[in-house]
mmCIF file of the C-alpha atoms, coordinates in Angstrom:
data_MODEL
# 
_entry.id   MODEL 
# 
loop_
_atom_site.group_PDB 
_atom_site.id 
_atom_site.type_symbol 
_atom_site.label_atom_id 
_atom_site.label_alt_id 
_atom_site.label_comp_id 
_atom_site.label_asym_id 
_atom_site.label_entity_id 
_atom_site.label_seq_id 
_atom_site.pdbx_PDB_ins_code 
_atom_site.Cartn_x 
_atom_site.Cartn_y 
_atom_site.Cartn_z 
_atom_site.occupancy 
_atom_site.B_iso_or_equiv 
_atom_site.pdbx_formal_charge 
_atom_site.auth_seq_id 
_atom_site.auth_comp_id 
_atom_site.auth_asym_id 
_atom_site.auth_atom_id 
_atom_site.pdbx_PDB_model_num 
ATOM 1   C CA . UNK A 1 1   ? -19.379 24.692 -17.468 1.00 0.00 ? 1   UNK A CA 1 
ATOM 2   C CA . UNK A 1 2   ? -22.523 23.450 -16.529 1.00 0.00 ? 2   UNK A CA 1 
ATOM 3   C CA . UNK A 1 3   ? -23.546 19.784 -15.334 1.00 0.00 ? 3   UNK A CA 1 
ATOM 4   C CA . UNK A 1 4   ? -26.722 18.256 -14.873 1.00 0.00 ? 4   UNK A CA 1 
ATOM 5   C CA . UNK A 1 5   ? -27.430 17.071 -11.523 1.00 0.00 ? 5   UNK A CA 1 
ATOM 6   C CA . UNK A 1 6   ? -30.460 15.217 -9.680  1.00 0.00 ? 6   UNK A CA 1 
ATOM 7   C CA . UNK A 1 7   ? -30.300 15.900 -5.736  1.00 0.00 ? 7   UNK A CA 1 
ATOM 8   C CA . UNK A 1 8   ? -32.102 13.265 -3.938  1.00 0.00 ? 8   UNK A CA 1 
ATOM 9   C CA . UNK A 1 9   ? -30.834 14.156 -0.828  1.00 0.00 ? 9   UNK A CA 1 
ATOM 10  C CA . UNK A 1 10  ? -32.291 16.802 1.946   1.00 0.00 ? 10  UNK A CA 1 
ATOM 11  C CA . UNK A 1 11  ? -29.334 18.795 1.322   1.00 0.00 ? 11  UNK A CA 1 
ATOM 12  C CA . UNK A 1 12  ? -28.097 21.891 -0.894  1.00 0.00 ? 12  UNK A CA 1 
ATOM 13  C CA . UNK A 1 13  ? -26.240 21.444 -3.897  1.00 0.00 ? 13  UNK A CA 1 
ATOM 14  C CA . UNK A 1 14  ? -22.241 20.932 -3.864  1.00 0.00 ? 14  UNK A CA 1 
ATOM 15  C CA . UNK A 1 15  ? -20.778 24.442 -3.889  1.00 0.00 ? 15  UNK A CA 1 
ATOM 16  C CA . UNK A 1 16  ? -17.635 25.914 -3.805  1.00 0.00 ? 16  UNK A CA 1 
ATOM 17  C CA . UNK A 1 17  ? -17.359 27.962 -0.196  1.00 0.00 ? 17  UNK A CA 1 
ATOM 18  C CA . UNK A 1 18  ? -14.788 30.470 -1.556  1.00 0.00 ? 18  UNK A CA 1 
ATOM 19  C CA . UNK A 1 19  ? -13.652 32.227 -4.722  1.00 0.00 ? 19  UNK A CA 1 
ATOM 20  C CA . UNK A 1 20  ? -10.777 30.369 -5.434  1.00 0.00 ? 20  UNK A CA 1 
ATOM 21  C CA . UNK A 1 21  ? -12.144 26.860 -4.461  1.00 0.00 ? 21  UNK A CA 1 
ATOM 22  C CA . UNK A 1 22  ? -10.853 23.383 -6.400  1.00 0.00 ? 22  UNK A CA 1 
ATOM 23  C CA . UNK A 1 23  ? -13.629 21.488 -5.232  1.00 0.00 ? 23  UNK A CA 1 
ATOM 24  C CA . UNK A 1 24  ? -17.278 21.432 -3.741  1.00 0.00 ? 24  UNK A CA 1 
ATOM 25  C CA . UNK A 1 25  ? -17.795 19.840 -0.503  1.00 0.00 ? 25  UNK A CA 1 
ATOM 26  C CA . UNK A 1 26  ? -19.998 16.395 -0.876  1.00 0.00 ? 26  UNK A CA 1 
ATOM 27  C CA . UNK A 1 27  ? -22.234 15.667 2.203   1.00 0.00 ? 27  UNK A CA 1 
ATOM 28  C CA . UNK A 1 28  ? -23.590 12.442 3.724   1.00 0.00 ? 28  UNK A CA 1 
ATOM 29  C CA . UNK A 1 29  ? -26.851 11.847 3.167   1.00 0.00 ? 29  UNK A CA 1 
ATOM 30  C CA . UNK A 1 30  ? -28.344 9.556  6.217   1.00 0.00 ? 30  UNK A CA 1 
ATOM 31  C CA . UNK A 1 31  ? -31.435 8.671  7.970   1.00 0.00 ? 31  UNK A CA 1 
ATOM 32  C CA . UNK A 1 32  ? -29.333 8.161  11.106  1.00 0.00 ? 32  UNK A CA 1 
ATOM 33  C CA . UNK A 1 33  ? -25.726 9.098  12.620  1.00 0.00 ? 33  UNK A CA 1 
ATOM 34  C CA . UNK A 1 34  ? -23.199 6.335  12.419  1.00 0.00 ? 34  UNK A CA 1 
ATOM 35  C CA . UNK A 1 35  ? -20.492 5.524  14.433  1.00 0.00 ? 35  UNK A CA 1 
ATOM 36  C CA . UNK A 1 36  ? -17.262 4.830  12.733  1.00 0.00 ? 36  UNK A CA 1 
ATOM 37  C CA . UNK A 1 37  ? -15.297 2.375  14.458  1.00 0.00 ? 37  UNK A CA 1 
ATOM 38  C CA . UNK A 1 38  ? -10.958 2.781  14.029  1.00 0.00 ? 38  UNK A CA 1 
ATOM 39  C CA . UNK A 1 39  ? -10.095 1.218  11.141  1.00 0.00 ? 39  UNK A CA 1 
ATOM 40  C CA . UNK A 1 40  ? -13.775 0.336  9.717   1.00 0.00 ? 40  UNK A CA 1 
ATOM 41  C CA . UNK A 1 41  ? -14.470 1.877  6.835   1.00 0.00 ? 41  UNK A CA 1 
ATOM 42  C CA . UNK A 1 42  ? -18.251 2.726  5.521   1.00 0.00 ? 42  UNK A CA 1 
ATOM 43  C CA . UNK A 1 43  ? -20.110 3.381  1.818   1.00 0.00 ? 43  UNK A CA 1 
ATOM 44  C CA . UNK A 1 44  ? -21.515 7.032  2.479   1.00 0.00 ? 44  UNK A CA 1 
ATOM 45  C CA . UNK A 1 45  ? -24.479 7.843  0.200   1.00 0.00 ? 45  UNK A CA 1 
ATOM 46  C CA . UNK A 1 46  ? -24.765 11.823 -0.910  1.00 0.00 ? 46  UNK A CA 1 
ATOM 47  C CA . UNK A 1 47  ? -28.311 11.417 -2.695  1.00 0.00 ? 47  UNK A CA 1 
ATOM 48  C CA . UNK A 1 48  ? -26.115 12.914 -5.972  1.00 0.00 ? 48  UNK A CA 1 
ATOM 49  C CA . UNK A 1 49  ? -26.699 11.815 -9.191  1.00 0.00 ? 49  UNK A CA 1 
ATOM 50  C CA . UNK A 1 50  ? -24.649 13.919 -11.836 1.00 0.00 ? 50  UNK A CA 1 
ATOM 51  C CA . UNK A 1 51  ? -24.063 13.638 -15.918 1.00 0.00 ? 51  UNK A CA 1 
ATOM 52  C CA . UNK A 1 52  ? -20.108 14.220 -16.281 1.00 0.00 ? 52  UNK A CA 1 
ATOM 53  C CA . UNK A 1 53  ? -19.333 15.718 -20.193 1.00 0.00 ? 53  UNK A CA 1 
ATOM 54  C CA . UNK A 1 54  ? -17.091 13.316 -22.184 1.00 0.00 ? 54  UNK A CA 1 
ATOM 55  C CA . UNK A 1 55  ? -13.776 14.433 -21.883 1.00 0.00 ? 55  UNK A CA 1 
ATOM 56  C CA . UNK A 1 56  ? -14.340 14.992 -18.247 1.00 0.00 ? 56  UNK A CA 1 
ATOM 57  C CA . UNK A 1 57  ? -14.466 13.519 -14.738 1.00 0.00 ? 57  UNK A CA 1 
ATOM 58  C CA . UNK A 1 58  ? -15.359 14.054 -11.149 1.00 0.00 ? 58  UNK A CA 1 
ATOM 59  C CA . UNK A 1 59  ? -12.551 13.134 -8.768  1.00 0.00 ? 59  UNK A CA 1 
ATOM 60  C CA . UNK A 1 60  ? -13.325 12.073 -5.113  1.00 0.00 ? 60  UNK A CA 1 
ATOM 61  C CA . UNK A 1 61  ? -10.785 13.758 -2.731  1.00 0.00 ? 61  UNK A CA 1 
ATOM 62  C CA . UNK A 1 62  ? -10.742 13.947 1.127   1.00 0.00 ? 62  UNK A CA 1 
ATOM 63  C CA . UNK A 1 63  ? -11.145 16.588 3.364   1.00 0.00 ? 63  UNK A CA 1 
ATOM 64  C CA . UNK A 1 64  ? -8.241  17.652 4.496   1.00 0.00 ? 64  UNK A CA 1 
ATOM 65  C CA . UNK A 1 65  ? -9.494  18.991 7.903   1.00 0.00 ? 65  UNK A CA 1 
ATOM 66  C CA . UNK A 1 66  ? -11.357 15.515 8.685   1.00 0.00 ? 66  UNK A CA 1 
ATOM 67  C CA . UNK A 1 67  ? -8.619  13.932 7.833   1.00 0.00 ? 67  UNK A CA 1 
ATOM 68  C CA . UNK A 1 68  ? -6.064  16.145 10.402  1.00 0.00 ? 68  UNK A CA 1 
ATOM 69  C CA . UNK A 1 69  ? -8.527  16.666 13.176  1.00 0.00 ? 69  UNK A CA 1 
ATOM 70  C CA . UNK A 1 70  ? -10.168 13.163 13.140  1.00 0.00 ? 70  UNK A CA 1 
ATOM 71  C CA . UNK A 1 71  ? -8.200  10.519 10.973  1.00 0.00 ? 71  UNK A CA 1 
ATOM 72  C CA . UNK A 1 72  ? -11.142 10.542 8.460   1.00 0.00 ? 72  UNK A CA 1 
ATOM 73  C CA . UNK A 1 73  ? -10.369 9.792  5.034   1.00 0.00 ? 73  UNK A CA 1 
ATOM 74  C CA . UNK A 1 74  ? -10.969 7.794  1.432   1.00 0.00 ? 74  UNK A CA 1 
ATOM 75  C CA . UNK A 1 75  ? -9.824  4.457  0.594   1.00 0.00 ? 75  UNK A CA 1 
ATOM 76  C CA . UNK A 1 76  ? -9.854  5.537  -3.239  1.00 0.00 ? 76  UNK A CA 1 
ATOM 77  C CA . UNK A 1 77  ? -8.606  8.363  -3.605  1.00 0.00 ? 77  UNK A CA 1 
ATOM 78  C CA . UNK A 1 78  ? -8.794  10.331 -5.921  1.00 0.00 ? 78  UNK A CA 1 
ATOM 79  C CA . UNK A 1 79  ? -12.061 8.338  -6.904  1.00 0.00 ? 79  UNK A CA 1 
ATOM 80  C CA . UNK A 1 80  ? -13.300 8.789  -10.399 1.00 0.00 ? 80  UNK A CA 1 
ATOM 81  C CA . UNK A 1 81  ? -16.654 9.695  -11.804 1.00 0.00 ? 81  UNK A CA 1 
ATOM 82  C CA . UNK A 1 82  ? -16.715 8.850  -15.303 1.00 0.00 ? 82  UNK A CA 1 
ATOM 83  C CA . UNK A 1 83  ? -18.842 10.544 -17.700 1.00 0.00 ? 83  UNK A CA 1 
ATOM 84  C CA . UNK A 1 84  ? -20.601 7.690  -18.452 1.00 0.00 ? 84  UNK A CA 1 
ATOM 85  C CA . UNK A 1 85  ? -21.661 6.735  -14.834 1.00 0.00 ? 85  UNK A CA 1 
ATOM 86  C CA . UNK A 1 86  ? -25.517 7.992  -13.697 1.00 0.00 ? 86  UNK A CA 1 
ATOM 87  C CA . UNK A 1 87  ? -25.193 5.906  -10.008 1.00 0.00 ? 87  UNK A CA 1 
ATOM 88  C CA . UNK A 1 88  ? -25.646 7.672  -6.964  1.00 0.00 ? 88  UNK A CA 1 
ATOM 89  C CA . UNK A 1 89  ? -22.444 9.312  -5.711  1.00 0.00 ? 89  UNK A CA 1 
ATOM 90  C CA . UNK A 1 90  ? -21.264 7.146  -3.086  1.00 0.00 ? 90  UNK A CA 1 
ATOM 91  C CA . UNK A 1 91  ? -18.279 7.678  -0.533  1.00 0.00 ? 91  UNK A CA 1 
ATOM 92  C CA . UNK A 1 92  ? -15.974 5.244  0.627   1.00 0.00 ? 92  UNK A CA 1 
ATOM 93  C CA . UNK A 1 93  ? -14.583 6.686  4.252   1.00 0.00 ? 93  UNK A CA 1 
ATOM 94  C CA . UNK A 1 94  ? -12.509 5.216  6.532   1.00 0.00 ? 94  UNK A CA 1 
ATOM 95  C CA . UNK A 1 95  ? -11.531 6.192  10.452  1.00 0.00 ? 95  UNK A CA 1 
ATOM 96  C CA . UNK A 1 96  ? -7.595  5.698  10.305  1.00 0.00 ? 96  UNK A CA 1 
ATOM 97  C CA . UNK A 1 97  ? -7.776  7.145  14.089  1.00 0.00 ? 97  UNK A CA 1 
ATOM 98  C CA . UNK A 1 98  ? -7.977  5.283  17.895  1.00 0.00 ? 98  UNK A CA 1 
ATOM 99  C CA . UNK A 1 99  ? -11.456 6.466  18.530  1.00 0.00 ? 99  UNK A CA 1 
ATOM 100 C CA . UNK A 1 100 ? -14.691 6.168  17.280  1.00 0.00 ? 100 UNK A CA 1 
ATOM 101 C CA . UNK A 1 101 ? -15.959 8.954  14.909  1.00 0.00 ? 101 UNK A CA 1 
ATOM 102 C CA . UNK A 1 102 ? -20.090 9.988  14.932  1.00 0.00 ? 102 UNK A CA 1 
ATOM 103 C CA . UNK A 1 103 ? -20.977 10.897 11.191  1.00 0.00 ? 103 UNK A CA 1 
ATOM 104 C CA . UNK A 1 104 ? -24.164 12.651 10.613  1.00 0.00 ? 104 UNK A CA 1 
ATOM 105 C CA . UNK A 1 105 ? -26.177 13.598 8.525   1.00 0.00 ? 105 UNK A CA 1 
ATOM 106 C CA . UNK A 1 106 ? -25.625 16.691 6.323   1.00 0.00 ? 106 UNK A CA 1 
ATOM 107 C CA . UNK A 1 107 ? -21.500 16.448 7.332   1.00 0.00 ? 107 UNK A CA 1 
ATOM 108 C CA . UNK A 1 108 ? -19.523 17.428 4.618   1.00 0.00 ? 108 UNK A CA 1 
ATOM 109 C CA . UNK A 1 109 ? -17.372 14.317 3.705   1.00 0.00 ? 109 UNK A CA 1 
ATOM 110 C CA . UNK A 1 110 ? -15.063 14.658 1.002   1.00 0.00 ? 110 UNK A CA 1 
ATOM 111 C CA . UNK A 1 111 ? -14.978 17.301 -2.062  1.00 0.00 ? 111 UNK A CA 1 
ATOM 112 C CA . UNK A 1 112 ? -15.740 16.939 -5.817  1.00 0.00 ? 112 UNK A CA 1 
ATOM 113 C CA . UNK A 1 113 ? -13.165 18.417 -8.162  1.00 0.00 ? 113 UNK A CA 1 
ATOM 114 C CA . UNK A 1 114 ? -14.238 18.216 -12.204 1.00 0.00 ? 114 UNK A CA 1 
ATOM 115 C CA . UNK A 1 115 ? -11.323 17.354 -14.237 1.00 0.00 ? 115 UNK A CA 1 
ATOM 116 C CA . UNK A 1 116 ? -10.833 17.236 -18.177 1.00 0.00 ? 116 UNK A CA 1 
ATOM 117 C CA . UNK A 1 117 ? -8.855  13.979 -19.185 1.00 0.00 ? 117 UNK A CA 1 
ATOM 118 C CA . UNK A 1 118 ? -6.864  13.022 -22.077 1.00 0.00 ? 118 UNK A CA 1 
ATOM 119 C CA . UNK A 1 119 ? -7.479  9.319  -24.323 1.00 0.00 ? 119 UNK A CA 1 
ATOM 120 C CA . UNK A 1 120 ? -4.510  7.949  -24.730 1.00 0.00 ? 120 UNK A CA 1 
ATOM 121 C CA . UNK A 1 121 ? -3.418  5.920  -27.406 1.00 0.00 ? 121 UNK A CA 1 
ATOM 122 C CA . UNK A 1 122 ? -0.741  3.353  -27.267 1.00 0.00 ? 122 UNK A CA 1 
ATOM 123 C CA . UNK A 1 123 ? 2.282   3.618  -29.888 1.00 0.00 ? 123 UNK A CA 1 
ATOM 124 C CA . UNK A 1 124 ? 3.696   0.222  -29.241 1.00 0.00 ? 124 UNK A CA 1 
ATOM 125 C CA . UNK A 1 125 ? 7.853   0.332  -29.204 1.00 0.00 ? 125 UNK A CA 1 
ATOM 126 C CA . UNK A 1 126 ? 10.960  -1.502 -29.144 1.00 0.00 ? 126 UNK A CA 1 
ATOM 127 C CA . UNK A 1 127 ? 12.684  0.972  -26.762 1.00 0.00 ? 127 UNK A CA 1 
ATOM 128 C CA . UNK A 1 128 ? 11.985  4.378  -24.787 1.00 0.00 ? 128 UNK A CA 1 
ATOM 129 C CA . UNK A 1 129 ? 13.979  7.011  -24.973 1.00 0.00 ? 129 UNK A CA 1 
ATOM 130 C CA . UNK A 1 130 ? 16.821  7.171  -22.395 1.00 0.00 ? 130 UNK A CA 1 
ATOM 131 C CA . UNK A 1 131 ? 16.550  10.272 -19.540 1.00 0.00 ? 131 UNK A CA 1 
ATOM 132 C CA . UNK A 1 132 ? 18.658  11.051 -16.714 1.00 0.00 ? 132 UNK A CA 1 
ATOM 133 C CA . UNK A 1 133 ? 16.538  9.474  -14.033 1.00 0.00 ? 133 UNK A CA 1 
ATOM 134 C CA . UNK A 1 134 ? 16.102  6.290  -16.147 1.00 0.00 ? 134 UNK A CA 1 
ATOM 135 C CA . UNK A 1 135 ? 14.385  3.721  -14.060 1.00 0.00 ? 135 UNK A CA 1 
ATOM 136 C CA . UNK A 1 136 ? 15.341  5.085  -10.677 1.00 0.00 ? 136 UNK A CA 1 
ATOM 137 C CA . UNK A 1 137 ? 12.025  5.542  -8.420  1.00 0.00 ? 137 UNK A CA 1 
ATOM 138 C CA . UNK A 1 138 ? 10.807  4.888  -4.938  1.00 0.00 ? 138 UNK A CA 1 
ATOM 139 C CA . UNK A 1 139 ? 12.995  7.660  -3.179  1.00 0.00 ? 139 UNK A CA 1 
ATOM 140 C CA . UNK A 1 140 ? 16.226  7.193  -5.565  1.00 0.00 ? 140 UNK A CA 1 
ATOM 141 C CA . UNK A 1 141 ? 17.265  11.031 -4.918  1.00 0.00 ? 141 UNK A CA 1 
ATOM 142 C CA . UNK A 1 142 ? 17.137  10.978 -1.426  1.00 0.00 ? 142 UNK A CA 1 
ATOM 143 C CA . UNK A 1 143 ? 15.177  12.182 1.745   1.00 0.00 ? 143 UNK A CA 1 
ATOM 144 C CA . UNK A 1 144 ? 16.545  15.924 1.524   1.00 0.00 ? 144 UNK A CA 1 
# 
């Protein structure tokens, strides 16, 4: 699949680092570092401006490594790029950790996964058909 994309930033395109890769690693795009305070939470430009397909979408995941080694993750997530948007890719982090965190410029921030998505169409019922779970949720079957 291709995608168009406009890179404003000073940065390479998103790429996949290996083979069998889900997503492409977004990075900040800054004039300056920024320090993170615990529990503040920060719009992080990319300088990424992409045209999503219809019947597609960009999701917004974290990293998982930031988020184990230094409590950095997203407030939205997965975020959603819809076809239709041509904004800048934006990130929303937050530091979920006791210390400060130092982002910089050209750190790899979250990752960019494209998606094809369903429209759905309501069919408006009197009833749903019965299963065995039913209504039970929130942990009904137990922590082991």
């Amino acid at each position: 699949m291709k995608i168009s994309i406009v890179n404003h930033s000073k940065h390479p395109l998103p790429a996949y680092e290996t083979g069998a890769s889900a997503g492409m690693d977004l990075r900040a795009n800054l004039e300056t570092d920024v320090v993170l305070k615990p529990l503040q939470r920060i719009l992080v430009p990319t300088g990424l401006f992409v045209e999503i397909p219809m019947g597609y979408e960009a999701q917004i995941r974290p990293r998982s490594g930031l988020a184990i080694k230094k409590g950095i993750t997203l407030l939205n997530t997965p975020g959603t790029i819809d076809a239709d948007y041509r904004g800048e890719i934006k990130i929303i982090l937050i530091n979920l950790s006791n210390e400060d965190f130092i982002l910089c410029d050209g750190e790899r921030i979250a990752q960019m996964i494209i998606a094809a998505h369903e429209k759905a169409e309501w069919v408006e019922v009197d009833e749903l058909v019965e299963t065995e779970r039913g209504a039970g949720g929130f942990g009904h079957t137990g922590n082991r």
